[in-house]
C-alpha positions in Angstrom: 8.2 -3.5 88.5 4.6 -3.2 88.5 2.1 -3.8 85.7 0.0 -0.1 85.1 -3.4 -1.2 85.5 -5.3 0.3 82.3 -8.0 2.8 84.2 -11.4 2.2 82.8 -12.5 5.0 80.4 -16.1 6.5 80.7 -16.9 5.1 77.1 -15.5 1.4 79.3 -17.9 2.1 82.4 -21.1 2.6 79.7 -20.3 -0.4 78.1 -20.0 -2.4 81.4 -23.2 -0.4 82.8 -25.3 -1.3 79.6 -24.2 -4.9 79.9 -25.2 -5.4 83.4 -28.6 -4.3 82.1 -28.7 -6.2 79.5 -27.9 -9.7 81.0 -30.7 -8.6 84.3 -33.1 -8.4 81.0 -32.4 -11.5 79.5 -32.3 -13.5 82.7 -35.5 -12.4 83.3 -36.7 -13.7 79.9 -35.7 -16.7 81.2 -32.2 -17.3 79.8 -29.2 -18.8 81.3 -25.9 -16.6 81.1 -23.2 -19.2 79.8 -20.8 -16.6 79.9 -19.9 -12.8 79.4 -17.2 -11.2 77.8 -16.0 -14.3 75.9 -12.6 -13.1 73.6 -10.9 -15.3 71.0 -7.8 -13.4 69.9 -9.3 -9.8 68.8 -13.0 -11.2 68.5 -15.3 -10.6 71.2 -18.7 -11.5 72.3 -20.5 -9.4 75.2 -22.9 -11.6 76.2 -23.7 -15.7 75.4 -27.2 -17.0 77.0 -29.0 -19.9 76.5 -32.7 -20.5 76.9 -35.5 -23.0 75.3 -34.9 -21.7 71.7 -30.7 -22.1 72.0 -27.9 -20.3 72.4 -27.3 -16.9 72.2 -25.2 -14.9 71.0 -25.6 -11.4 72.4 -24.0 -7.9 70.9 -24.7 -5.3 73.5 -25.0 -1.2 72.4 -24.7 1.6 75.1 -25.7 5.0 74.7 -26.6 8.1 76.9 -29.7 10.4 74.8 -29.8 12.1 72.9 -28.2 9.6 70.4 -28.5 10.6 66.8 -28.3 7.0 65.4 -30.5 3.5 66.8 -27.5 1.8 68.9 -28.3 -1.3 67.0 -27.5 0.2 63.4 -23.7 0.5 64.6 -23.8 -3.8 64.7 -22.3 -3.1 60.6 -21.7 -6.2 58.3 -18.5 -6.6 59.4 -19.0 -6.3 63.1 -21.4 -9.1 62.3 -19.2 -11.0 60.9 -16.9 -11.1 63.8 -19.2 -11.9 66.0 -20.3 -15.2 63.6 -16.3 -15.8 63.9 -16.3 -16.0 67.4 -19.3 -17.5 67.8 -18.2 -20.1 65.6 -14.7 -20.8 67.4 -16.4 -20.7 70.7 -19.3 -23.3 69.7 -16.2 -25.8 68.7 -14.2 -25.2 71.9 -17.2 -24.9 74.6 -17.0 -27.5 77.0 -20.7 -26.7 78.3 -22.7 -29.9 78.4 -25.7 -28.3 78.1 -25.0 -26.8 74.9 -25.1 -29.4 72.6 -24.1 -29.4 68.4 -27.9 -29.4 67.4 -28.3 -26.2 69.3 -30.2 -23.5 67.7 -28.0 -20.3 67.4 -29.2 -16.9 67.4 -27.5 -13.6 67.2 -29.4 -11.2 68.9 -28.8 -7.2 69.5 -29.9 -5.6 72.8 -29.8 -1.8 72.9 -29.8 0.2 75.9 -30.5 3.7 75.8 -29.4 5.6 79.3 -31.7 8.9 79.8 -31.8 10.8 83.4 -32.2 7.8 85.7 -34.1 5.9 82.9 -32.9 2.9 80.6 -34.6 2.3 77.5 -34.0 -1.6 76.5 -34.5 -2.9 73.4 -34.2 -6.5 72.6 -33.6 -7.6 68.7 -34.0 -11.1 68.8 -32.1 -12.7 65.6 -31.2 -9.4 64.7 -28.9 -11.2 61.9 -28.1 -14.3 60.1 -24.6 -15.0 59.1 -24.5 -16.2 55.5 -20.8 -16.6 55.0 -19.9 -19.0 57.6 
């Protein structure tokens, strides 16, 4: 019997797209992509970077305009806090030598707005600090 492979939705694709666009911006601020994608049980992490300042970790929001709220004001307390988890279990698992325990962590939000053939990016560096970890 073979496994149905789950087709990718449209809301799946924009996601994807808006990711792709996201880590091309960051690498050309100059960080490193660790890794993308990164799940821990039901917590997920789009994108993890590093640069001179630390590791990143990076929620990515997708839209098509018109949008009627910022991408960035759907990143709600508690979606922060399950990024912080998983941030947090992937920091005591990583085996990457070049992230070290005295790395600086930031949790940054990168909005990309699709319009015509246009993307809007918008980077929100440290766009929250977890207080409850």
């Amino acid at each position: 019997m073979r496994n149905k492979e789950k087709c990718p939705t449209a809301r799946m694709l924009l996601g994807r797209r808006g990711e792709d666009v996201a880590n091309r911006f960051l690498e050309g601020l100059g960080h490193r992509i660790v890794t993308r994608n990164y799940r821990s049980g039901h917590l997920e992490i789009d994108i993890i970077s590093q640069d001179v300042n630390g590791v990143h970790f990076v929620e990515v929001k997708s839209r098509v305009a018109p949008v009627t709220a910022a991408p960035e004001e759907n990143v709600t307390p508690l979606k922060q806090r399950k990024i912080a988890s998983a941030a947090l279990r992937y920091l005591h698992n990583s085996k990457d030598p070049l992230l070290s325990s005295d790395s600086e962590v930031h949790f940054d939000i990168v909005a990309v707005t699709f319009e015509g053939g246009e993307e809007k990016i918008e980077w929100f560096p440290d766009a929250f600090i977890p207080m409850y970890l």
